[in-house]
N, C-alpha and C positions, 0 to 999 in steps of 0.2 A: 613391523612384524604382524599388525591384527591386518594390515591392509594382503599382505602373502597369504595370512589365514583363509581372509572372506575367497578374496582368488580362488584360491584351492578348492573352497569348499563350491563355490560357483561352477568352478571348472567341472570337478563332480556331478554336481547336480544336472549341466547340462550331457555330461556324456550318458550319465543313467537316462535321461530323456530321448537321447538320440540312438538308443538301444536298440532295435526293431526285434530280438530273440525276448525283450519282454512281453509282448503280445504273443506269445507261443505259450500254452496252455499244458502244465506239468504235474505228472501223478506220480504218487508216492510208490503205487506199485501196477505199471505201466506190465500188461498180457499178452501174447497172441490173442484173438480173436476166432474163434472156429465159427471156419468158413461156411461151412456145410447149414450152417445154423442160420435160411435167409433174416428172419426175423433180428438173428443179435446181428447181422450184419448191417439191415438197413438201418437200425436203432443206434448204429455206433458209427456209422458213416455220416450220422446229422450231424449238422453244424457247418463250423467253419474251416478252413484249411488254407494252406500257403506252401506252394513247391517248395523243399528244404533247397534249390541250388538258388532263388529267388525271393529269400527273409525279406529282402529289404524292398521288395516291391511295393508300391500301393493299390494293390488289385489280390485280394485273397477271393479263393472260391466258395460258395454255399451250395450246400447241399440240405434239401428239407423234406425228407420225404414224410409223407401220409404214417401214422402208426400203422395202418395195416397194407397200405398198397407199396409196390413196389418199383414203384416210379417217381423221380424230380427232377428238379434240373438242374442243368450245368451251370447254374450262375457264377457269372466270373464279376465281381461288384469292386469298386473303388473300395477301398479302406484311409476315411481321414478324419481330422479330429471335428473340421466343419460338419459333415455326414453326421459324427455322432452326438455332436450339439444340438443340428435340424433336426434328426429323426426325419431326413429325407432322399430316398436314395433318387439316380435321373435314372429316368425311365431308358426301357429298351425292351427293345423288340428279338422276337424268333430262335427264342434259346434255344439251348442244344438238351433233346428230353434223354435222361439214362434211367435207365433200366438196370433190376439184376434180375439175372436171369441162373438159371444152372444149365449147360451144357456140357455134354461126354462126363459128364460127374463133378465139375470144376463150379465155380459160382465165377459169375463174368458180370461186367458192367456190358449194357448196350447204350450205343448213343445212337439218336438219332435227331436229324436236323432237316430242314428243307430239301437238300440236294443230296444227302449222304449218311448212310449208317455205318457203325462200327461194332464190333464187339470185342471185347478186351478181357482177359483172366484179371482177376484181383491177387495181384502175387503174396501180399499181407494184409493184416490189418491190427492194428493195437489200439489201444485208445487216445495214443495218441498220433500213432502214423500209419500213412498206407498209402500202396505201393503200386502202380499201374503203368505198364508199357514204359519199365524202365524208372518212371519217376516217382518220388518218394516226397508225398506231401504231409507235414506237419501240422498238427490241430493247432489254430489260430484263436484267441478268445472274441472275434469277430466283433459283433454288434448285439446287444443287450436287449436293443428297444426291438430287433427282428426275432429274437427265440421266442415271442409273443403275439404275431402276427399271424393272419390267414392268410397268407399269398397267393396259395394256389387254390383259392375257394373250399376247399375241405370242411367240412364240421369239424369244427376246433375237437379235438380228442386228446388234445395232450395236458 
């Protein structure tokens, strides 16, 4: 019988570990977002995210932008438990820069890369999801030891 118990309880332990909707980041009282507002938008677009049809990936996005500027990037980074042991991400090259921008009245991400620009409306945003050209990506609790970092050479302001 304690040998069925330990089982069980193992059994458990391992599927709460192999969860991937636990690294998804939950508020008690989750908003819209007004759009119109650039400042609460870049402020609430930082962090980390993870497309809702792709939880179980290991690549979530980061988004960091400046407190006051309106630009970062598109980093698309590994997410694993080595990573947040090292405190070491692998380097790479020629990210994709976004921008928000307002046009015709709307608040839009722009991206821009080596060979090609885009601009895309932001159909939502809450604090903990938002919504662009169709896809709907969830706040991730990302990586701890980067909400501390200077990446993008900035005077640390935050």
């Amino acid at each position: 019988m304690r040998l069925i118990i330990y089982i069980s309880i193992l059994t458990l332990f391992l599927l709460g570990c192999s969860n991937p909707k636990r690294d998804l980041v939950v508020v008690k009282n989750d908003y819209e977002i007004d759009l119109t507002e650039l400042d609460s938008v870049r402020e609430n677009l930082n962090g980390f995210w993870i497309p809702e049809n792709q939880i179980d990936s290991e690549s979530i996005l980061w988004l960091d932008f400046h407190k006051t500027k309106n630009l970062a990037y598109w980093e698309t980074i590994p997410y694993s438990k080595e990573i947040e042991r090292t405190e070491e991400l692998p380097i790479k090259s020629c990210s994709t820069i976004t921008g928000l921008i307002k046009l015709d009245g709307k608040t839009q991400m722009e991206f821009v890369n080596l060979g090609d620009s885009d601009i895309t409306e932001i159909e939502y945003l809450t604090k903990t999801k938002f919504k662009i050209d169709g896809i709907t990506y969830l706040r991730h609790k990302g990586y701890d030891f980067l909400k501390s970092w200077n990446v993008h050479g900035y005077e640390s302001e935050k």
